[in-house]
C-alpha angles and dihedrals in degrees: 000000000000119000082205148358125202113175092196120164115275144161127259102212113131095163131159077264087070101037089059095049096049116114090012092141113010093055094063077053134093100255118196118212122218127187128204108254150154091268092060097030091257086292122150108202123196133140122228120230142229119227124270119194110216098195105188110201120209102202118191119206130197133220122186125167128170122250119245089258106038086127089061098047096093095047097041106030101016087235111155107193106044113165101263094183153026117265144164129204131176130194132173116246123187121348112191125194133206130173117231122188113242117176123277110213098204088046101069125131142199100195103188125196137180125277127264096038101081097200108186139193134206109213134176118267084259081065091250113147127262113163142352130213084346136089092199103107110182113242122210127194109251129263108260102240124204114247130203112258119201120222122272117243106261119232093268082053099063132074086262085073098058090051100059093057105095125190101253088055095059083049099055119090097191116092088206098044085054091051091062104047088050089048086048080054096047093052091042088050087049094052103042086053088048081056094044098051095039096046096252117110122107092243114037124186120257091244159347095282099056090036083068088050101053089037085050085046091058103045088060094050087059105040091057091046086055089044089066092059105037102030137230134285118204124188135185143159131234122189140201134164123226119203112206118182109191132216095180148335108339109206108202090310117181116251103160146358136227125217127176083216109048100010110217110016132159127300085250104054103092095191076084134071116246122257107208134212120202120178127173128193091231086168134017128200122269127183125258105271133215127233097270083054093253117147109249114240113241101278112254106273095001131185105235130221133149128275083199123201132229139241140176120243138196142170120196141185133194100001091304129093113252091184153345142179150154114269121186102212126183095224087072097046146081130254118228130162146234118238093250093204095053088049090059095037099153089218097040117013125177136234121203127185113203137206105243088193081066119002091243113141107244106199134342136199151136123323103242118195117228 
C-alpha cells in the first residue's frame, strides 16, 4: 500500500539528457540496499525527490597596476597605451548547472509485496530511489566542475626582477634617470640575445641545453624591465556554487553577486554585479493515456516514480547569457506508479533503474539471473 499519494503536476521527459545525468551525485555516495521482508511486512520505503539546481559560478578577476615608469614609456620604448592606474574588473565566466535529487516530504512511499519474493532497492543515504531487484546501479562521469585558479606571478614578481635591478639604478634619485637606465637594459639584453642566436657572442654556451636557459633568462629579464614601463595584468578565478530549488517560473531573479574586490559575496551586498537566474516551465507532466485518450488511474498497489517536467534555464551576467540549458525537474511532473505485482512476478520479474535527480525511471527489463 501507498503512505501517501500526491498527484502533483509534473513532466514526462525521460530523454538520453536524463539518462546521463542520472547518478551523477548518489553513486559517488555511500547507498544502502533494503529488501522487502517479514520484519518489515514485506514493505520498500523512499522517498522521491524534487529537483535542486546546483549552479556553480566561475568568476575572473582582474588586476592591473602601472609600472614605476609608465611616464617614460612613450619617450624610451614608443608604446602608446601603458597602464597609467590602478584598476579591478570582474566577469563571469563560465556558470554550470547540474540537478541534484533532494527529498521531497510529501513524496514518501511504503511499497508492500507478497511474501516469498524478497524484491529489494538500493537507494542514496537522503532515502531517493536508485535501483529495484538489480545491483546494477548506472554510473555517470562526473560533471567538470570549474575550479578557482590563483594569479601568476607577473614578470616584476619573478627572480628576473631582482636581477634587472643594477646597482646604479637603486642609487639614483631621479625617476627619469632610472627610466633610462632600465630602457639602456632593455636594448643590451635585445641585442645579447640577437649574438647568441645568431653565434656571435663572445661566450657562447656549451650547448643547446644551456643556450634555452640563458635565452629563457632573458626573456624574463625583459620582460620584467618592460613590465616597469607598461605595467602588469593579473588574473585569477574564484568559484561558488549556488542551489536553487524552484517552486515556479524564476524571472531574472538575483542568486549571487560579483565584486573585483571581494569576488562572490551575498544577494544583498550592492559593491558586486548581479548574477541572474532565469527558469522557465516549457512542459508539465501529464498521465499515460489509453487509447481513447483517457488518462490511466494509479495501478492498485503501484510502485511510484516521477513523470518530471522540463524547463529552460539560464544564468546570465552583464546583459549576455553565460549559459543555458534544458533541465527535466520532478516539481513540475506527475506521479504515476509500477504495477508492483508485475514487477515480482516469480516467472518474469522485473528490474528498473531511476533517476535520483528526478525520480523518472530510466530503463526497465527482465531480471536475469547471473
Amino acid at each position: 500500500m501507498q503512505m501517501k499519494m500526491h498527484m502533483k503536476i509534473y513532466r514526462n521527459i525521460i530523454t538520453a539528457v536524463t539518462a546521463a545525468l542520472a547518478c551523477h551525485a548518489a553513486c559517488a555516495q555511500t547507498t544502502q540496499r533494503l529488501t522487502a521482508t517479514k520484519a518489515n511486512d514485506y514493505a520498500l520505503v523512499y522517498t522521491l525527490p524534487r529537483t535542486a539546481l546546483e549552479i556553480t559560478l566561475e568568476g575572473e578577476i582582474t588586476l592591473k597596476e602601472p609600472g614605476e615608469f609608465y611616464k617614460y614609456a612613450k619617450k624610451y620604448l614608443n608604446a602608446d597605451s601603458p597602464v597609467t592606474a590602478e584598476s579591478r574588473t570582474a566577469t563571469l565566466k563560465s556558470a554550470a548547472i547540474t540537478p541534484a535529487g533532494v527529498p521531497d516530504p510529501e513524496q514518501r512511499y511504503a511499497v508492500q509485496f507478497k511474501g516469498g519474493t524478497a524484491p529489494f532497492i538500493y537507494l542514496t543515504p537522503e532515502g531517493l530511489p536508485l535501483a529495484f531487484n538489480t545491483d546494477r546501479i548506472p554510473a555517470a562521469d562526473a560533471p567538470q566542475l570549474p575550479v578557482a585558479r590563483a594569479a601568476a606571478p607577473t614578470p616584476l614578481e619573478t627572480p628576473a626582477a631582482r636581477q634587472v635591478i643594477s646597482e646604479e639604478m637603486l642609487q639614483s634619485q631621479s625617476a627619469a634617470k632610472r627610466a633610462e637606465l632600465a630602457a639602456r637594459a632593455i636594448f643590451d639584453i635585445r641585442a645579447t640575445r640577437s649574438d647568441l642566436i645568431s653565434g656571435q657572442a663572445d661566450n657562447m654556451p656549451p650547448d643547446g641545453k644551456s643556450l634555452q636557459l640563458m635565452l629563457d633568462n632573458l626573456q624574463a629579464q625583459e620582460e620584467a624591465l618592460e613590465a616597469m614601463f607598461m605595467g602588469t595584468t593579473k588574473t585569477w578565478t574564484v568559484v561558488t556554487t549556488v542551489t536553487v530549488t524552484p517552486d515556479d517560473d524564476i524571472d531574472h531573479e538575483v542568486i549571487a553577486r560579483l565584486s573585483a574586490l571581494d569576488g562572490f559575496v551575498g544577494t544583498d551586498n550592492l559593491s558586486g554585479a548581479p548574477v541572474y537566474l532565469d527558469l522557465t516551465v516549457t512542459e508539465r507532466g501529464e498521465l499515460p493515456v489509453n487509447d481513447k485518450g483517457e488518462p490511466l488511474p494509479f495501478p492498485k498497489n503501484g510502485f511510484p516514480y516521477c513523470i518530471p517536467g522540463s524547463t529552460a534555464v539560464k544564468v546570465s551576467f552583464d546583459g549576455r547569457a553565460i549559459t543555458s540549458s534544458e533541465q527535466p525537474m520532478a516539481q513540475f511532473g506527475m506521479v504515476y506508479g509500477l504495477a508492483a505485482n508485475s514487477l515480482t512476478d516469480k516467472k518474469a520479474p522485473r528490474f528498473v533503474i531511476f533517476d535520483p535527480a528526478t525520480g523518472a525511471f530510466l530503463e526497465s527489463g527482465p531480471v536475469v539471473e547471473e
